[in-house]
N, C-alpha and C positions, 0 to 999 in steps of 0.2 A: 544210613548207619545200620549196623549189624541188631540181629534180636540180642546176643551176646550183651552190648550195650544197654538195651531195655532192661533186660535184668539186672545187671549190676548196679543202673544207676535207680530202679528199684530195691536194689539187697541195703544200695548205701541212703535211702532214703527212708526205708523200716529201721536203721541202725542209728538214723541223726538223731541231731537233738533238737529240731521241730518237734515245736508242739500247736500249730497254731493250724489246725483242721482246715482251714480256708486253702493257705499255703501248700499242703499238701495233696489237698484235690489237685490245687493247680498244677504240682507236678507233674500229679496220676495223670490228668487231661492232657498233660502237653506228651507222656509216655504213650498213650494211649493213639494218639494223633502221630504218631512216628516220630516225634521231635521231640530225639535224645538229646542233642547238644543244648538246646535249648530246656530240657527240664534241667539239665545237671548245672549250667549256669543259672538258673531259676531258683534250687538251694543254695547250693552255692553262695548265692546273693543274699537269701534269707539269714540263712546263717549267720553271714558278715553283719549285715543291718541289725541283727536281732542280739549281737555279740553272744552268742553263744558259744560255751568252752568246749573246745575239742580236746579228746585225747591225740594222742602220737598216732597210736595206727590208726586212724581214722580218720586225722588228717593225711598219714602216709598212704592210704587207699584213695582219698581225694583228689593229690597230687599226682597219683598212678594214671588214677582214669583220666585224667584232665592231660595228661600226655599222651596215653593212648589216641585216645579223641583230637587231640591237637587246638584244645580249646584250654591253651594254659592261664589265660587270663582271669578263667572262672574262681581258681584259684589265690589268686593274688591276695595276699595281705590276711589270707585266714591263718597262717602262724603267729599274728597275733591274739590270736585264740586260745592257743594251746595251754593247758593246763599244766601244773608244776607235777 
C-alpha cells in the first residue's frame, strides 16, 4: 500500500471518534509496521463495537478509502452510526 494511504488513514484516525488510547496505539503500530488495510479495518471495527456516532462526511471519507483500498467490508454496517 501507498504512503498516500498511511496518511489518510492517519488524517481519518486524528478526526474519529476514538477515544480509547489503547486502540489508537494499535492503529499507530499497525501504520507504523506498513499495515494500512489492516489499521483502517482495525478502526473501523472499533468504531462499530464501540457504536460511536459518525457524522456524513466522515463516514463519506470512510466509505471513500474503504474503496480505494478495496477493503469495503471494513466499512459495513457503520451507517448505522450516522448521526441525525
Amino acid at each position: 500500500m501507498s504512503l498516500s494511504y498511511r496518511a489518510r488513514v492517519a488524517a481519518l484516525l486524528g478526526d474519529s471518534p476514538l477515544a480509547s488510547e489503547a486502540v489508537i496505539t494499535d492503529v499507530r503500530d499497525l501504520l507504523s509496521h506498513g499495515e494500512e488495510a489492516l489499521a483502517f479495518d482495525t478502526m473501523c471495527s472499533w468504531i462499530y463495537e464501540d457504536a460511536l456516532p459518525l457524522t456524513r462526511q466522515f463516514h463519506a471519507r470512510l466509505v471513500a478509502l474503504a474503496s480505494e483500498m478495496e477493503t469495503p467490508t471494513s466499512v459495513q454496517r457503520l451507517d448505522e452510526l450516522l448521526g441525525d
